[in-house]
SEVO-504447 format. One record per residue (C-alpha): residue in three letters; x, y, z. Coordinates in steps of 0.02 Angstrom, whole numbers, plus 50000, padded with zeros to 5 digits. Example, Ala and Ser with C-alpha at 12.3 -4.5 7.8 and 13.67 -1.06 7.14 Angstrom:
// SEVO-504447
ALA506154977550390;SER506844994750357;
//
This chain:
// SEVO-504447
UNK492884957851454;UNK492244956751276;UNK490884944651234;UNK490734947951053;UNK491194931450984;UNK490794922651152;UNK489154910251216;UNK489154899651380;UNK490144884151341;UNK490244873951196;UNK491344870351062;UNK491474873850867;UNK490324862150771;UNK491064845750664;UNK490554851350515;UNK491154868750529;UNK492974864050622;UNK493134852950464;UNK492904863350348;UNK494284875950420;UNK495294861450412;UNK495194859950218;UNK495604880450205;UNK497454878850163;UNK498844888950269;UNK498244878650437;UNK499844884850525;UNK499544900950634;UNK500554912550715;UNK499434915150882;UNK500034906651028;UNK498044907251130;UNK496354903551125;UNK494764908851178;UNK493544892851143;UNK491834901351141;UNK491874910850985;UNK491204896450884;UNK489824893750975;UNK488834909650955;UNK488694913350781;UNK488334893650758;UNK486874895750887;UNK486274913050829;UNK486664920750662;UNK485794915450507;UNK486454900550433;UNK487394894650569;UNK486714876550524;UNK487624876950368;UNK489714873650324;UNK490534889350266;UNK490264888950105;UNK490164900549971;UNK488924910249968;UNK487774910049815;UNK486314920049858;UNK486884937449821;UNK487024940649668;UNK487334956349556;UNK486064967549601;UNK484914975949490;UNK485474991549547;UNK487264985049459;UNK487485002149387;UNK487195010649550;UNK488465001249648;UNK489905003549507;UNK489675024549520;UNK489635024349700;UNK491365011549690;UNK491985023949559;UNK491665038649644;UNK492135033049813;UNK493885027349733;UNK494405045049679;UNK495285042849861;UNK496275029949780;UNK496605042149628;UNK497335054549755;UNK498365041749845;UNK499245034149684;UNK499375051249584;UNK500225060049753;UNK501385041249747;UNK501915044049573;UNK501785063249550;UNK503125065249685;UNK504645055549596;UNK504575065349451;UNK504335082649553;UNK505625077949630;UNK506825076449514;UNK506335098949450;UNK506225102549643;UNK508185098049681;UNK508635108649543;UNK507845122249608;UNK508355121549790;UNK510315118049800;UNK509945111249971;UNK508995096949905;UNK509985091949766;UNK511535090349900;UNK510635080050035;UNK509785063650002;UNK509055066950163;UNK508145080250118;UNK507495070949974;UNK507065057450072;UNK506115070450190;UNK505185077950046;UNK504385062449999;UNK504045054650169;UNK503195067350251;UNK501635064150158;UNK501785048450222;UNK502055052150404;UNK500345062650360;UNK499665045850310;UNK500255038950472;UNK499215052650572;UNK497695052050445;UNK497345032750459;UNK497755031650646;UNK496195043450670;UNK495275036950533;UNK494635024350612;UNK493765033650775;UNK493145046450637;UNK492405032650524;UNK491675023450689;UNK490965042050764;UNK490805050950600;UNK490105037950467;UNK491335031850309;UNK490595047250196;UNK490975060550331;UNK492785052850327;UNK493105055250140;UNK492595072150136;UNK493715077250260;UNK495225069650175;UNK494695077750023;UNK494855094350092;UNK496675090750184;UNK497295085950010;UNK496535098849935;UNK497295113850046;UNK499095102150029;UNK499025103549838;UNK498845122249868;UNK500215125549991;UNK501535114149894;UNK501235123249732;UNK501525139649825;UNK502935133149919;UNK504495145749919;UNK505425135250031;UNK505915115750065;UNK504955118850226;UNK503455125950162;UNK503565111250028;UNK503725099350178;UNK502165105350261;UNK501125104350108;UNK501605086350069;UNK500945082850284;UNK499375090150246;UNK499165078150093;UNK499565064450167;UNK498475065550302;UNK496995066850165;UNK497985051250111;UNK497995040750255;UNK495975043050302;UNK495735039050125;UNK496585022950120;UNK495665016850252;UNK493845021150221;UNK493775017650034;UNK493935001150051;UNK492864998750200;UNK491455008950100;UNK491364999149938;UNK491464981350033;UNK490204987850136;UNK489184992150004;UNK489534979149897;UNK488744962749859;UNK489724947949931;UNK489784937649759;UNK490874952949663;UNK491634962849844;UNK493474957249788;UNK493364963249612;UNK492384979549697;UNK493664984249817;UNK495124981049695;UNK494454993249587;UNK494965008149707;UNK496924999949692;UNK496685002749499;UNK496145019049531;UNK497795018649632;UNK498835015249514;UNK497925024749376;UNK498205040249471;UNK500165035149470;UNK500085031349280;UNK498945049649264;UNK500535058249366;UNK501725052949263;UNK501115056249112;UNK500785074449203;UNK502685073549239;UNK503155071049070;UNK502045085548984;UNK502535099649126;UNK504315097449098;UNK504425109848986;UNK503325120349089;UNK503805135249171;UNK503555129449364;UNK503745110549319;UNK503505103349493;UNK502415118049549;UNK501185112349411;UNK501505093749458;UNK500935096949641;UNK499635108249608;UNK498515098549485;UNK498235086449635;UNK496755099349720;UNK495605095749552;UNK495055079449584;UNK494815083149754;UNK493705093449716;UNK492715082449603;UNK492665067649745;UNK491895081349858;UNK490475085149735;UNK490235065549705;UNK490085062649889;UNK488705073449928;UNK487555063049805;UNK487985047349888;UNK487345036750044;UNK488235032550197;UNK488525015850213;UNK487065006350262;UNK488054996250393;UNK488635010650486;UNK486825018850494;UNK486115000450562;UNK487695003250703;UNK486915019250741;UNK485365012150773;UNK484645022350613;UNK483745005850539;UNK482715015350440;UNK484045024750334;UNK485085009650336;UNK483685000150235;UNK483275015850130;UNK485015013950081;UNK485094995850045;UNK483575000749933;UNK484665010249820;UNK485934995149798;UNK484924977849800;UNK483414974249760;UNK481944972549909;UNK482294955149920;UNK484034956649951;UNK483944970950032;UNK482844961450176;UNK483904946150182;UNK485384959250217;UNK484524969750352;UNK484104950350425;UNK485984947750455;UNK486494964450514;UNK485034964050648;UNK485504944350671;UNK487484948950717;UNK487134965550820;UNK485854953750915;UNK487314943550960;UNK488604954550979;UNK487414965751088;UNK488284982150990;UNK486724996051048;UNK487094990951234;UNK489064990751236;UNK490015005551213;UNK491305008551092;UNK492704997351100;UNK494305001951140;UNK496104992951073;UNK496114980951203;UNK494284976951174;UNK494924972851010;UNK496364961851035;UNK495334953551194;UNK495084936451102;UNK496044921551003;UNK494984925750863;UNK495134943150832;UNK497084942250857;UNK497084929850719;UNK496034941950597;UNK497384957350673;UNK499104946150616;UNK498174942250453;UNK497694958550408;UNK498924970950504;UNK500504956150432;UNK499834960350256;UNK499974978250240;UNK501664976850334;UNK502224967850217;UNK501484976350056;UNK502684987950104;UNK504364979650152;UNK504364971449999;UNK504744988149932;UNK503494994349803;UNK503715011849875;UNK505395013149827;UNK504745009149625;UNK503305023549635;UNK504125036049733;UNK505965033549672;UNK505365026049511;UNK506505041149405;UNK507745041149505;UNK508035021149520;UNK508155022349326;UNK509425035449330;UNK510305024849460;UNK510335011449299;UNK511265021649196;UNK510205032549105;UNK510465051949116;UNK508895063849068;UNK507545067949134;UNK506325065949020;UNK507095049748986;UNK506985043349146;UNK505055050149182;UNK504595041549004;UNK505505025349055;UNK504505026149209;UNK502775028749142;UNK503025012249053;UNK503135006449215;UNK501825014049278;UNK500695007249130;UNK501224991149166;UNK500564993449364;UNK498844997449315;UNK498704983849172;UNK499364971749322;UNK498104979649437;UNK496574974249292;UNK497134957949307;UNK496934957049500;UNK495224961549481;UNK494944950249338;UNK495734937149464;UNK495454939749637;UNK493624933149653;UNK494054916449538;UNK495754912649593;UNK495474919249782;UNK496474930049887;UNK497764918449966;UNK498324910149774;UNK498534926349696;UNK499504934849854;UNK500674919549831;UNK500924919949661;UNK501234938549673;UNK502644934849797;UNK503384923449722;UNK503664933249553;UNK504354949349681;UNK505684938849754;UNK506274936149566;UNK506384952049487;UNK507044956649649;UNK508604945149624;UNK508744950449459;UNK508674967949514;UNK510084966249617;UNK511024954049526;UNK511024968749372;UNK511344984549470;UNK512654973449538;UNK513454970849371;UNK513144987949318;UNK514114994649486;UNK515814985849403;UNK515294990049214;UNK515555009749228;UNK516665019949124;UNK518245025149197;UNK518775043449241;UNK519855053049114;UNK521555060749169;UNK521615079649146;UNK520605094449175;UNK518675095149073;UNK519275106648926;UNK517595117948918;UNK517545122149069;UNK519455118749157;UNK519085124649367;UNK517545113649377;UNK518425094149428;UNK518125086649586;UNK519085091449736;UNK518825076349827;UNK519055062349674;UNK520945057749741;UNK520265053849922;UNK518755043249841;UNK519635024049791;UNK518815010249719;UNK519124996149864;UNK520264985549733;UNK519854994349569;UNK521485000549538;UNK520765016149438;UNK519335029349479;UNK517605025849361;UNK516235034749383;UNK515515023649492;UNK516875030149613;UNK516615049049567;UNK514845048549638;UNK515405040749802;UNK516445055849802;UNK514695066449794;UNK515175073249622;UNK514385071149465;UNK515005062049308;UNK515235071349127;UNK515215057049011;UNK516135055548833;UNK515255064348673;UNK515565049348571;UNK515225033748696;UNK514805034848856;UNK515655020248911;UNK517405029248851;UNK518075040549006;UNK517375054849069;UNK517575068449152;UNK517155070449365;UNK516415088349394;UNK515845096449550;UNK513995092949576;UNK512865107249545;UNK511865115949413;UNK513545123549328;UNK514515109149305;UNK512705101049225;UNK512585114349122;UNK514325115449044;UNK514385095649017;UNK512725095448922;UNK513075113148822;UNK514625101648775;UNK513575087948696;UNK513905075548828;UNK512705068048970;UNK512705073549153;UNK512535059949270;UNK512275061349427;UNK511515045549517;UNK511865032849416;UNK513355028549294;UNK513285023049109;UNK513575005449107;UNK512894989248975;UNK511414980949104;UNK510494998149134;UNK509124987549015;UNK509254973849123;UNK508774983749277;UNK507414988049185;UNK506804971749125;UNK506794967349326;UNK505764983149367;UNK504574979849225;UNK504414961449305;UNK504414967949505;UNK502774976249444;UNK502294962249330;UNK502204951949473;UNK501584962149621;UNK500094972449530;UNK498864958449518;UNK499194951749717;UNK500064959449827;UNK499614977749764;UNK497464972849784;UNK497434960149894;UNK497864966250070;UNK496774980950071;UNK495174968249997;UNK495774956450124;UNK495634969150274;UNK493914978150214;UNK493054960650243;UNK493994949750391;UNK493334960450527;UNK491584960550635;UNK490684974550599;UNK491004980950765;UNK492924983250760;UNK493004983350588;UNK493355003350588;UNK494605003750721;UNK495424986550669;UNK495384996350482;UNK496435008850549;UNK497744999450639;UNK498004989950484;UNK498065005450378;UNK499245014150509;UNK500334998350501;UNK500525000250304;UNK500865018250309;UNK502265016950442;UNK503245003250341;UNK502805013050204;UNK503535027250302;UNK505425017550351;UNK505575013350167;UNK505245030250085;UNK506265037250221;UNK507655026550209;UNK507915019350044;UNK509085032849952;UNK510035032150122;UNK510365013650120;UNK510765013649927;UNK512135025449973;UNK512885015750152;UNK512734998550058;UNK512304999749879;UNK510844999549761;UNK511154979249727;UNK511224975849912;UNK509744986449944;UNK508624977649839;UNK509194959649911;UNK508654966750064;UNK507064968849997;UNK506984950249909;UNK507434943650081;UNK505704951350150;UNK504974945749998;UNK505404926850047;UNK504844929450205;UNK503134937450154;UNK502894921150065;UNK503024909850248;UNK501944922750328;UNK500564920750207;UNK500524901450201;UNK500584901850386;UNK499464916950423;UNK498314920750283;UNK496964910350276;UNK495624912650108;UNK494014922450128;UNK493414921249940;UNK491474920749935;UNK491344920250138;UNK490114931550155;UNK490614946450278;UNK489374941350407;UNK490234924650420;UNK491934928650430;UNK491784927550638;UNK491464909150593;UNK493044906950501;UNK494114912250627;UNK493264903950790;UNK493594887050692;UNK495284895150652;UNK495764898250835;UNK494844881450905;UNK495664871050771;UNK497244879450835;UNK497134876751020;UNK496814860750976;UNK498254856850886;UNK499334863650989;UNK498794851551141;UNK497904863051250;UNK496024859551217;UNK495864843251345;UNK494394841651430;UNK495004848551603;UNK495814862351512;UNK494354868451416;UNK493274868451572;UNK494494878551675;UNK494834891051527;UNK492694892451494;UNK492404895051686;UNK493834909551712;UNK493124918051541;UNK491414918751629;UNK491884924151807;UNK492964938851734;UNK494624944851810;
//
């Protein structure tokens, strides 16, 4: 049975049980309790006489300049993961051209995009036994080189297949990536600046998706568009490798190992001596107490053993759920196509409209790091939500507008080009429209040829593929053939431009600073992997079926879907999510034993008798 956060009877201290009790969010979602976590970092770690307060003694280190190149070089990952987010929705819109297939199956599509992340899925559910066996630095190199050879195959791919298998191979990079960037910069980072640390690897997130759209934009006129796209990806993996090999390993890690020595030689390179002492004092203090050299590894249900560490799971694992399900995914990867789906026809309009976007997800991202060690984690995630859950109503109340707003279908055959109208238009009716519009042409899986003087005059319904495209535009007139034109296209993208407005600064930084720091250093690479694996498999169901659901229900119903997850995102944070700004990482055990006693106490079960019974079968074992 684990004893990591256990001592021989006792209960949490007053002082510390009242200070959980001022952390807001007191309701929890765990339904037991294990009452001797309290008691042992309050009897043995340093500073277990004192409340859990901030912590004021580390400051920047001298070695500032140090600790930002290793952050910055370390969150290349993150570069990787947001340019292979963003560089994808733009490919894709060059790769369905060029395999018929593609263009005629939104499954396909769908497939093409999520099997990086199914990669991811793979990647950060081993991540965390290579990070815990292999060290943090071992684990980035690796997924350097998986992205690297994915980057190659895709921009050699002669097939959707061989496309398919590139895009696993990158996500796999992907998925260790996520997980061990942010578990390397907390753990090399100074408690007094770790939020603002960590959240610099999600700006180099979303830099890398702003960076791949503007790549988007200047290949289009590239012989090889996507190839070029998908291929530009291997440089900076190749540039993280050479970065890495000048860096330490995380000093925490090495202590684990039992190397003390290198774990203070690498301390030395980010504090000062003093604070590099004070630090080693902890680490020695908490693998003292959670006896780490003579345990072995822990398994899963190690992990999930006590009241406490379940806690720190729902918090952390509920977070990067739902990052996801709130449907940010759907904006990088689909980010083109969403704004043809409002109504606007090229290309290159639609990948220009989209690195505004983009822009607009890094500036957010600035202002999470600016944020997230003044404000604190739990404020900003809430804030965050609650601006999601209204551009996501005003997504869906515009796309629902625009859905009645298209431009109806003229009688008669397309004069250019007379052969080309769709076959299946007459079986394809408008439930109560009383005419065929566009809208209804595309539900028909055709494509739309709209007017050459307005677009909102009628238009012509063409079979969909490259021919019909071609004759409509060498006619003057836009092709369209996700979206129809319409008069709120603008105001779909008012509520994107908001949707990112909103979630950049919280809910993009936030859950990945949040699970880099809640966890004991003994789980903290396994728990770091569940978490991650839970982020990339929601991430995973969306990518895979969002163009799918747009076309069973509609794009407006789709994204009230999503503001429906949003809402309740916003009751499991106030309920689950407690704030960890300025707890230094050694104390975070402390939070949640007070979490879990304060729990089992309000919920009735912590009588005298009770706690007895419950401390004498904990120490006799099953």
């Amino acid at each position: 049975m684990d004893r990591s956060w256990q001592q021989q009877g006792g209960a949490p201290s007053n002082s510390n049980v009242e200070n959980d009790a001022r952390q807001p969010g007191e309701a929890s979602c765990e339904s037991s309790h294990s009452q001797e976590g309290r008691a042992l970092l309050t009897s043995t770690a340093p500073g277990a006489d004192r409340e859990l307060v901030p912590d004021k003694k580390l400051q920047v280190p001298s070695q500032a300049g140090f600790i930002l190149a290793l952050t910055l070089a370390a969150s290349v990952g993150g570069f990787l993961f947001g340019y292979d987010t963003g560089v994808i929705s733009g490919a894709l819109l060059y790769i369905r051209d060029d395999f018929p297939s593609v263009e005629k199956s939104v499954v396909l599509q769908e497939t093409i995009v999520s099997m990086a992340i199914a990669g991811a899925v793979v990647g950060a559910s081993i991540g965390g036994h290579v990070n815990d066996k292999y060290g943090r630095k071992f684990a980035i190199l690796a997924a350097d080189i998986s992205f690297f050879m994915g980057a190659v195959a895709m921009a050699a791919a002669q097939s959707p297949f061989a496309l398919i298998v590139g895009r696993v191979l990158v996500g796999m990079g992907v998925g260790v990536a996520s997980m061990t960037v942010p578990l390397y910069i907390a753990e090399a980072a100074p408690t007094s600046i770790r939020g603002a640390l960590v959240s610099v690897n999600v700006l180099m997130i979303t830099s890398g998706q702003f960076i791949s759209y503007i790549i988007n934009y200047l290949f289009t006129t590239v012989p090889g568009t996507w190839r070029w796209m998908l291929g530009v990806a291997g440089v900076p993996a190749l540039l993280q490798m050479l970065l890495m090999l000048f860096l330490p390993e995380s000093p925490r890690w090495l202590f684990r190992q039992g190397r003390a020595e290198d774990a203070r030689a690498a301390l030395l390179r980010m504090r000062s001596v003093g604070e590099a002492q004070e630090e080693l004092e902890h680490m020695e203090a908490v693998a003292a107490a959670e006896k780490v050299s003579a345990e072995p590894a822990p398994s899963f249900w190690d992990m999930v053993a006590t009241t406490e560490m379940r806690l720190a799971l729902l918090a952390g694992v509920g977070l990067q759920v739902f990052q996801q399900l709130v449907g940010i995914n759907t904006v990088m990867y689909y980010s083109p196509t969403i704004v043809e789906f409002a109504g606007f026809a090229s290309h290159q309009t639609a990948l220009l409209l989209s690195l505004v976007v983009a822009a607009m997800n890094a500036a957010g991202t600035i202002a999470g790091i600016l944020l997230i060690d003044h404000v604190g984690r739990r404020k900003l995630v809430l804030c965050s939500l609650a601006g999601v859950t209204l551009a996501l109503a005003l997504l869906a109340f515009s796309f629902h507008q625009a859905a009645h707003d298209s431009p109806a279908v003229a009688p008669g055959p397309f004069a250019p080009h007379p052969g080309l109208e769709c076959p299946l238009l007459p079986k394809a009716a408008l439930a109560g429209g009383g005419h065929d519009s566009c809208m209804s042409c595309l539900g028909a899986s055709c494509g739309f040829c709209a007017a050459s003087g307005d677009e909102m005059w009628p238009g012509s319904c063409l079979v969909l593929n490259s021919t019909s495209g071609a004759a409509c535009e060498g006619a003057g007139r836009a092709w369209f053939s996700h979206g129809c034109p319409n008069r709120y296209g603008w105001l779909s993208l008012a509520g994107l431009g908001l949707y990112i407005a909103a979630f950049a600064p919280g809910m993009g930084p936030v859950p990945w600073a949040v699970n880099s720091e809640i966890y004991p250093l003994r789980f903290r690479g396994t728990a770091g992997g569940v978490a991650a694996t839970a982020n990339w498999v929601s991430n995973l169901v969306v990518a895979q079926t969002f163009l799918s659901l747009t076309t069973a229900i509609g794009t407006a119903a789709t994204f009230s879907l999503f503001g429906i997850v949003a809402v309740l995102a916003v009751l499991f944070v106030a309920a689950c999510v407690p704030e960890t700004r300025n707890i230094a990482m050694q104390d975070m055990e402390e939070m949640w034993a007070a979490r879990a006693w304060k729990l089992g106490r309000w919920r009735g079960w912590w009588t005298p008798e009770v706690a007895s019974q419950h401390l004498r079968l904990e120490n006799e074992g099953p």
